[in-house]
KEKE-823802 format. One record per atom (N, C-alpha, C, O, CB): residue number from 1; atom name; residue in one letter; x, y, z. Coordinates in nm, 3 decimals. Glycine has a CB too. Layout:
% residues N
<pt k="NUM" a="CA" r="A" X="X" Y="Y" Z="Z"/>
...
This chain:
% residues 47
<pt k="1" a="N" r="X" X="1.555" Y="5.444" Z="7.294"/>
<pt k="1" a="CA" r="X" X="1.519" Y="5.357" Z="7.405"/>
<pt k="1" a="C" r="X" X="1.492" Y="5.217" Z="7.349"/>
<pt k="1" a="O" r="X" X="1.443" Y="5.201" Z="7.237"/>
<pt k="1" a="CB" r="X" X="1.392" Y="5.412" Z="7.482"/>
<pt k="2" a="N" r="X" X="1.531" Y="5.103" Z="7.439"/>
<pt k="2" a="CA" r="X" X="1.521" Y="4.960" Z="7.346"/>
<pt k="2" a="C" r="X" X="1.365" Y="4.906" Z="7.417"/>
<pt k="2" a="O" r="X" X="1.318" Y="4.952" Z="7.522"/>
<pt k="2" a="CB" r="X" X="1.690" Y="4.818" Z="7.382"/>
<pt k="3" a="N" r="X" X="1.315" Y="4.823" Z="7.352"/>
<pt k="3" a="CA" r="X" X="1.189" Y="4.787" Z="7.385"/>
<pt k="3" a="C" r="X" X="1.196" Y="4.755" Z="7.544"/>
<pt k="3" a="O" r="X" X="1.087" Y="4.782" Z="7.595"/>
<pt k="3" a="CB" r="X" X="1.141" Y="4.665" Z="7.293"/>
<pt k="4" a="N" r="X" X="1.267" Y="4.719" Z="7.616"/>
<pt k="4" a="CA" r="X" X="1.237" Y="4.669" Z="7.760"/>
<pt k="4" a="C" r="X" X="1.191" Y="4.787" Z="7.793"/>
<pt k="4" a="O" r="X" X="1.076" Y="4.789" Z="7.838"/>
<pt k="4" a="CB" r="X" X="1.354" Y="4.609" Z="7.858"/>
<pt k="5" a="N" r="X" X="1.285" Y="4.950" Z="7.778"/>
<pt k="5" a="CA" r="X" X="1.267" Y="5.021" Z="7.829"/>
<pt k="5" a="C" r="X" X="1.118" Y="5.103" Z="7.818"/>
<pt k="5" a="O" r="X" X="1.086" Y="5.180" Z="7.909"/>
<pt k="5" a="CB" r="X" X="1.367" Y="5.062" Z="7.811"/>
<pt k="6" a="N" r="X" X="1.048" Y="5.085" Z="7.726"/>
<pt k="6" a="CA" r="X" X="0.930" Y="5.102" Z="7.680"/>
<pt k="6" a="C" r="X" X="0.844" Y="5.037" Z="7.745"/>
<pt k="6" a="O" r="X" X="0.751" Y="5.105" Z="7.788"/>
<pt k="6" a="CB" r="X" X="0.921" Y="5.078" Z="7.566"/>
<pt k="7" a="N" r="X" X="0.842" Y="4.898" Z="7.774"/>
<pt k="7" a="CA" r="X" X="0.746" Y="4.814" Z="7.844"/>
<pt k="7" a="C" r="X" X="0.768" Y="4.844" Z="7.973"/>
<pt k="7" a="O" r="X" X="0.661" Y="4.850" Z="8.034"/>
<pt k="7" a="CB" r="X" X="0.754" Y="4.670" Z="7.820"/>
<pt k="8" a="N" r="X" X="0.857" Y="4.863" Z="8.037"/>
<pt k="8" a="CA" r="X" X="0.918" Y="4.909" Z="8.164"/>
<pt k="8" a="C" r="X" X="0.781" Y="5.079" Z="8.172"/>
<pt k="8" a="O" r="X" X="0.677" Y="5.092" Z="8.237"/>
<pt k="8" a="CB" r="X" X="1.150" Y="4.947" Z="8.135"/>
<pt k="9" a="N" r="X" X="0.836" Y="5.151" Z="8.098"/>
<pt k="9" a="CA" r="X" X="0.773" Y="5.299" Z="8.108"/>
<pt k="9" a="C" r="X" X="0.654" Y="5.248" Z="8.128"/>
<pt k="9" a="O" r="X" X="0.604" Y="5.263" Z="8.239"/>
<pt k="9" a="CB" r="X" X="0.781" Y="5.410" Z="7.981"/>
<pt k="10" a="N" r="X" X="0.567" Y="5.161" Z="8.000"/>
<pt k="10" a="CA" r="X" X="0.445" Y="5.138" Z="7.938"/>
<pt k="10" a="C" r="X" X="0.383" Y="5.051" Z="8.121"/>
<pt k="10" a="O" r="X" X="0.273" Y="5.098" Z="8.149"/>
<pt k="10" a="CB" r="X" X="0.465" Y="5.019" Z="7.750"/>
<pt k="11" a="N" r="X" X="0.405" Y="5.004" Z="8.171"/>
<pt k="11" a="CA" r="X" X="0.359" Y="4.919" Z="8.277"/>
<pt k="11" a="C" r="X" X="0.356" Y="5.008" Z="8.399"/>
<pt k="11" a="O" r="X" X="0.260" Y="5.004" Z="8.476"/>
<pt k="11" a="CB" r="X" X="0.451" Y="4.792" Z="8.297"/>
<pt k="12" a="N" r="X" X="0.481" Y="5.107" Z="8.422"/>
<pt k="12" a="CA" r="X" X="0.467" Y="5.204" Z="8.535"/>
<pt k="12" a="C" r="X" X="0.410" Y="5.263" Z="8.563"/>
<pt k="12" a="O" r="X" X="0.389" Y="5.296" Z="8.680"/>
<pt k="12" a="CB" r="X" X="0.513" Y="5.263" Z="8.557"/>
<pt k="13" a="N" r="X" X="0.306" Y="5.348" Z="8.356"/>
<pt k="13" a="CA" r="X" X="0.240" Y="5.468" Z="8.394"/>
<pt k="13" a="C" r="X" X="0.094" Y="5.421" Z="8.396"/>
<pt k="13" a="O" r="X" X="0.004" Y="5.504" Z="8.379"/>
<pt k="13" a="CB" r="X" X="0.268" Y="5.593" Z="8.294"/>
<pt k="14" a="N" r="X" X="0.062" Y="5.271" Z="8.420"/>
<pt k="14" a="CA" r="X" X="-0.086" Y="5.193" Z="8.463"/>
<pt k="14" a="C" r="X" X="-0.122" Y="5.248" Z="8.300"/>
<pt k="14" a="O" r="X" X="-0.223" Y="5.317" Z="8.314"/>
<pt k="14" a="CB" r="X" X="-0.212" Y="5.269" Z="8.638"/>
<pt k="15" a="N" r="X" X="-0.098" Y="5.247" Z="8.202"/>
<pt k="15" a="CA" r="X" X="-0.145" Y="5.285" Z="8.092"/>
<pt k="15" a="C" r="X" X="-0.199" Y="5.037" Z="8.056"/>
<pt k="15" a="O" r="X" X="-0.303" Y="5.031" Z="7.990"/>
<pt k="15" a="CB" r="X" X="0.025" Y="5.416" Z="7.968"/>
<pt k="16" a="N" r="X" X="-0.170" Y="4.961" Z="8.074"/>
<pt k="16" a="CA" r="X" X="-0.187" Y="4.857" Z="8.030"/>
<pt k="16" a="C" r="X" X="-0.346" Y="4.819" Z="8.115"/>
<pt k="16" a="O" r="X" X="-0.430" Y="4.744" Z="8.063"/>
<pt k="16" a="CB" r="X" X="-0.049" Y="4.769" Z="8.052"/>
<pt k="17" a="N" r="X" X="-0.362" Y="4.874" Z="8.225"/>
<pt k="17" a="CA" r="X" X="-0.448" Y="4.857" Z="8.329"/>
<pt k="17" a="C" r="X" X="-0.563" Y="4.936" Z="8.246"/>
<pt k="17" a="O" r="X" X="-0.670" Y="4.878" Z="8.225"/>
<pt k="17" a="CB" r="X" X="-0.395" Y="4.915" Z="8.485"/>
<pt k="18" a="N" r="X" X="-0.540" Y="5.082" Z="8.196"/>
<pt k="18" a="CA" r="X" X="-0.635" Y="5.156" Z="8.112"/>
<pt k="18" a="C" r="X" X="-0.666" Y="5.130" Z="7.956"/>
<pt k="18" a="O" r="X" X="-0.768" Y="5.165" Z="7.897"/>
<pt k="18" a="CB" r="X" X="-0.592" Y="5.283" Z="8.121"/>
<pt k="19" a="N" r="X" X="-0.563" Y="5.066" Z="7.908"/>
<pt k="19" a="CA" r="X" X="-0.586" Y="4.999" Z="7.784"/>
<pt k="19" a="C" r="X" X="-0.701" Y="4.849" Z="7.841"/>
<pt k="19" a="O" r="X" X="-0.813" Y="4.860" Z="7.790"/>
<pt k="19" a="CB" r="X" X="-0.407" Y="4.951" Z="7.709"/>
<pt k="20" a="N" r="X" X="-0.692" Y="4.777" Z="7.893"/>
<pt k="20" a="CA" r="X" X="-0.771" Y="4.645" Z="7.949"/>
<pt k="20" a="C" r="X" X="-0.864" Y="4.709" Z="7.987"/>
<pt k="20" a="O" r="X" X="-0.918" Y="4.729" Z="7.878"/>
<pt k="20" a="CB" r="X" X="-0.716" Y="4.548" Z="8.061"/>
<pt k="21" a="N" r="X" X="-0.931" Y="4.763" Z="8.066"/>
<pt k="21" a="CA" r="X" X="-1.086" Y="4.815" Z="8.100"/>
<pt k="21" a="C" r="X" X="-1.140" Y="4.905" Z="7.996"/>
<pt k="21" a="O" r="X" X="-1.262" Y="4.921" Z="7.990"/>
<pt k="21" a="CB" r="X" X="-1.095" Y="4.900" Z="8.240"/>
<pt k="22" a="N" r="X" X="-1.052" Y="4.972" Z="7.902"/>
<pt k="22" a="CA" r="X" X="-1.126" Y="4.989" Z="7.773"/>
<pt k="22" a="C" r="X" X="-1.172" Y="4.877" Z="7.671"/>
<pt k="22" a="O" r="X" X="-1.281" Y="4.863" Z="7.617"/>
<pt k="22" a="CB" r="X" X="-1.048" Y="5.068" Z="7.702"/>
<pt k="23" a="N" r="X" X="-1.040" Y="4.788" Z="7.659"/>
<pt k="23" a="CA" r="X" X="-1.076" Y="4.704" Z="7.552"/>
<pt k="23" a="C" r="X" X="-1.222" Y="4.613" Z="7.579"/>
<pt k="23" a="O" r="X" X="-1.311" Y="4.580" Z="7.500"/>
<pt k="23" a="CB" r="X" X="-0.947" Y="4.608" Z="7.529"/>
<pt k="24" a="N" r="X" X="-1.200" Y="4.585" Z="7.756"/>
<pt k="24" a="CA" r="X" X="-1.362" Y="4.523" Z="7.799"/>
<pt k="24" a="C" r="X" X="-1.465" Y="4.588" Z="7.808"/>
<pt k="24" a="O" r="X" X="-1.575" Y="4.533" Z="7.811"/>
<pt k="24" a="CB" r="X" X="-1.378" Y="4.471" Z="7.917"/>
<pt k="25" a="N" r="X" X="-1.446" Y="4.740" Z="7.814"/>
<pt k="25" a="CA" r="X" X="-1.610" Y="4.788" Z="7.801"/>
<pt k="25" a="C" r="X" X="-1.659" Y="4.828" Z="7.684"/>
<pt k="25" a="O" r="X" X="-1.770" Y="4.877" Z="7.666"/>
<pt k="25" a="CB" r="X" X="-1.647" Y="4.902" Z="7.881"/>
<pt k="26" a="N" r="X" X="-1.555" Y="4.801" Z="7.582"/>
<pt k="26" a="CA" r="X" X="-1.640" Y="4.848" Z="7.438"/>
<pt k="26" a="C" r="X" X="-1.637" Y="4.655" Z="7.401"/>
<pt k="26" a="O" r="X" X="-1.714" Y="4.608" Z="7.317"/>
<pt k="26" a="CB" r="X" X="-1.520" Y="5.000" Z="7.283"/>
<pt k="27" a="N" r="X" X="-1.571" Y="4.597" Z="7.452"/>
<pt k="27" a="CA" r="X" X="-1.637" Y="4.396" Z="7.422"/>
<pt k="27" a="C" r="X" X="-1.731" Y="4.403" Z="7.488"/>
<pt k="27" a="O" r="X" X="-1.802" Y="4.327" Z="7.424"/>
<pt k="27" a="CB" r="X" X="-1.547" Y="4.237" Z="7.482"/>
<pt k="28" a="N" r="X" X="-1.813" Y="4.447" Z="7.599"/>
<pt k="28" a="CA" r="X" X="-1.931" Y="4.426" Z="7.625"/>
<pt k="28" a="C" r="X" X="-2.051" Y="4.475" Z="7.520"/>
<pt k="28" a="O" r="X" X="-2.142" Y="4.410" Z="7.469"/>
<pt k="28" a="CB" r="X" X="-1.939" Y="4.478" Z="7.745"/>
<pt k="29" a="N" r="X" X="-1.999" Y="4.677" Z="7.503"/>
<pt k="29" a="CA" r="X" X="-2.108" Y="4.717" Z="7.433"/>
<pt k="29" a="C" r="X" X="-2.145" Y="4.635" Z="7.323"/>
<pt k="29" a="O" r="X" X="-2.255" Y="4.592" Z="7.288"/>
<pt k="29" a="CB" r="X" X="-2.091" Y="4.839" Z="7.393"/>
<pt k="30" a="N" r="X" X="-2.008" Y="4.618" Z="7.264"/>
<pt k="30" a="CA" r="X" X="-2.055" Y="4.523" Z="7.113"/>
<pt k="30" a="C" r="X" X="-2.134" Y="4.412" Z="7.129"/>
<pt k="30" a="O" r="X" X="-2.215" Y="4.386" Z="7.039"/>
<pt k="30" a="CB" r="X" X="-1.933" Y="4.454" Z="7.031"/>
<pt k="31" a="N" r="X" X="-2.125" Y="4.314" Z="7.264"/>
<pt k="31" a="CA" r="X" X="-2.207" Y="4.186" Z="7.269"/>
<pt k="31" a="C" r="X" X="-2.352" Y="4.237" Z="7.322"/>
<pt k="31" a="O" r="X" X="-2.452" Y="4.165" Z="7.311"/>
<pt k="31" a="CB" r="X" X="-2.134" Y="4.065" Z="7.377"/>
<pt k="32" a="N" r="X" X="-2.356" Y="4.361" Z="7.376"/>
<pt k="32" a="CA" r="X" X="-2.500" Y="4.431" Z="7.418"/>
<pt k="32" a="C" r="X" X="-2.575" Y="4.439" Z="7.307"/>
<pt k="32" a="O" r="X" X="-2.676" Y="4.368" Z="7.299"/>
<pt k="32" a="CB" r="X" X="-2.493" Y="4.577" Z="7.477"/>
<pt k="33" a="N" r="X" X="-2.532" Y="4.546" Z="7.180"/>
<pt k="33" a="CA" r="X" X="-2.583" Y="4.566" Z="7.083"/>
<pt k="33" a="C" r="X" X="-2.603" Y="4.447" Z="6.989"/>
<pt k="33" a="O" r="X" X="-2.691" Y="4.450" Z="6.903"/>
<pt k="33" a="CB" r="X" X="-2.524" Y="4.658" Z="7.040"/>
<pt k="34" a="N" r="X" X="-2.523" Y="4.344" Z="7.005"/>
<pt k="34" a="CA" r="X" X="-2.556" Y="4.214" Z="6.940"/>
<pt k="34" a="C" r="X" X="-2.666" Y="4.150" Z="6.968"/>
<pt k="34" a="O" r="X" X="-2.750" Y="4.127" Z="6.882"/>
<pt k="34" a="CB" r="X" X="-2.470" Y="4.127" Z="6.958"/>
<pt k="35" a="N" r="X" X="-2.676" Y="4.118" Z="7.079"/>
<pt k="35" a="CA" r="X" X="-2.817" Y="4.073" Z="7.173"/>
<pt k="35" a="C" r="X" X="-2.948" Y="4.194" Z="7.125"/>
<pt k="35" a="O" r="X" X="-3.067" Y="4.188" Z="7.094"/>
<pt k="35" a="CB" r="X" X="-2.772" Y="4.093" Z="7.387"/>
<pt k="36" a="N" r="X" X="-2.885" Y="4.259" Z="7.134"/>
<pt k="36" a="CA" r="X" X="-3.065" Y="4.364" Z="7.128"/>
<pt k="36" a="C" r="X" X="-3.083" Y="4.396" Z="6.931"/>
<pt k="36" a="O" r="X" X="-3.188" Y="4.450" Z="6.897"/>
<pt k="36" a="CB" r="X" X="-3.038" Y="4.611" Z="7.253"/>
<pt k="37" a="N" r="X" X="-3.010" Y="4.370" Z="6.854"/>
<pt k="37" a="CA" r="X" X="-3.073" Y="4.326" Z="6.707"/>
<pt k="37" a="C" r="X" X="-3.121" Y="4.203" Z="6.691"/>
<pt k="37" a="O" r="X" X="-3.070" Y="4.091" Z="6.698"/>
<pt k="37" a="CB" r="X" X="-2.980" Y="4.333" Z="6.599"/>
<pt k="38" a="N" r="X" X="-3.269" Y="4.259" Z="6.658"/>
<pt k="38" a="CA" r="X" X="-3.371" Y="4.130" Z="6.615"/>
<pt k="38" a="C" r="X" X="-3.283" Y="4.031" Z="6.497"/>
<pt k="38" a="O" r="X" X="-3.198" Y="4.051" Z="6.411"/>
<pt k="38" a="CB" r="X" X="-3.540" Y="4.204" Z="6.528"/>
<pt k="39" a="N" r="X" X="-3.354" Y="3.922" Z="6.547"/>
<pt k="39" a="CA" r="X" X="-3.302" Y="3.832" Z="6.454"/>
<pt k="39" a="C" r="X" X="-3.333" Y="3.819" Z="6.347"/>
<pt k="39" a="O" r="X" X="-3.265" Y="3.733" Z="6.290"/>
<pt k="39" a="CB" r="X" X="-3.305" Y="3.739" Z="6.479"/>
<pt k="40" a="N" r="X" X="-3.466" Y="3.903" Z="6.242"/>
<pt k="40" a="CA" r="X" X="-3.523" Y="3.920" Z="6.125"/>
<pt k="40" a="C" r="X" X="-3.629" Y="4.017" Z="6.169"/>
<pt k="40" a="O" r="X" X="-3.698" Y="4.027" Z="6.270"/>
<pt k="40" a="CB" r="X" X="-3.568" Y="3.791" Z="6.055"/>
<pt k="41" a="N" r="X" X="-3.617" Y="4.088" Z="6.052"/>
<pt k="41" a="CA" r="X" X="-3.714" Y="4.199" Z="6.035"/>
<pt k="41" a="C" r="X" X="-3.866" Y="4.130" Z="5.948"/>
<pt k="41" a="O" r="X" X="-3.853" Y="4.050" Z="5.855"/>
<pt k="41" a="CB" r="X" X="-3.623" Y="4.333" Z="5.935"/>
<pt k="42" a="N" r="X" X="-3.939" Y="4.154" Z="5.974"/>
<pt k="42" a="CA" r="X" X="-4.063" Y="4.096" Z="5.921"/>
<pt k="42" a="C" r="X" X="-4.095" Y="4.226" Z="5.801"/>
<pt k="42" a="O" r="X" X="-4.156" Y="4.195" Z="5.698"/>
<pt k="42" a="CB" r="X" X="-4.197" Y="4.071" Z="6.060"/>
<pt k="43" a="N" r="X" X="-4.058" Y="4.347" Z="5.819"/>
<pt k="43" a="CA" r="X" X="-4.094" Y="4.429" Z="5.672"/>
<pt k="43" a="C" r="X" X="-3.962" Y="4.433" Z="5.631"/>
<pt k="43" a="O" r="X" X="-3.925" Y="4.550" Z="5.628"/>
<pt k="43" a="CB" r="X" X="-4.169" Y="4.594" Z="5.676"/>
<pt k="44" a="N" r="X" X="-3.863" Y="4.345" Z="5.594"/>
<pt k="44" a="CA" r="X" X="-3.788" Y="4.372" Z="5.529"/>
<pt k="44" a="C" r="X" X="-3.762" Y="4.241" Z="5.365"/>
<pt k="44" a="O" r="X" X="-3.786" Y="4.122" Z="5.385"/>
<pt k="44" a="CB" r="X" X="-3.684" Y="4.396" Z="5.642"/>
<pt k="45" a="N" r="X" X="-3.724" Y="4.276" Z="5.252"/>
<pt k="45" a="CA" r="X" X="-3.753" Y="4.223" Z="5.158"/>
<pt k="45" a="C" r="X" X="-3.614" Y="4.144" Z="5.120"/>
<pt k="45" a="O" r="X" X="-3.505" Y="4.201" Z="5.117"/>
<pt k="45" a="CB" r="X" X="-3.813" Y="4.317" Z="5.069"/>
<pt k="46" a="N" r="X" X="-3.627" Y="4.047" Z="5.099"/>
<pt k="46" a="CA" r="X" X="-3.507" Y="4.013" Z="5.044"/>
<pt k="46" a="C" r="X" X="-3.459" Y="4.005" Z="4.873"/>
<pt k="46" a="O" r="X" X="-3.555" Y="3.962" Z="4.808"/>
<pt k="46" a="CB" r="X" X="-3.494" Y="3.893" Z="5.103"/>
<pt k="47" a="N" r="X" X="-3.376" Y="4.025" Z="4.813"/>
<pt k="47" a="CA" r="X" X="-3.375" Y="4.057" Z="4.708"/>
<pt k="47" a="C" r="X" X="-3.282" Y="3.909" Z="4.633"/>
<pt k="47" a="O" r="X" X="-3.259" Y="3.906" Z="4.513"/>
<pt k="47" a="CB" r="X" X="-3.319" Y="4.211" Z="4.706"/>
């Protein structure tokens, strides 16, 4: 099969629609968990 026919398949079976609302809900978690690590630990030592 030549690539059109792939992007053709790849777009029909809403697989691009399910790739995009994954790729944005794990870019949120990551900016969630970014926000909620303190910005310095007060018992931690630096070496």
């Amino acid at each position: 099969m030549d690539e059109r026919g792939l992007w053709a398949l790849f777009c029909r079976t809403g697989l691009p629609e399910a790739y995009l609302a994954l790729a944005g809900q794990r870019r949120e978690e990551r900016e969630r968990a970014e926000l909620a690590r303190p910005a310095f630990r007060a018992n931690e030592r630096k070496v």
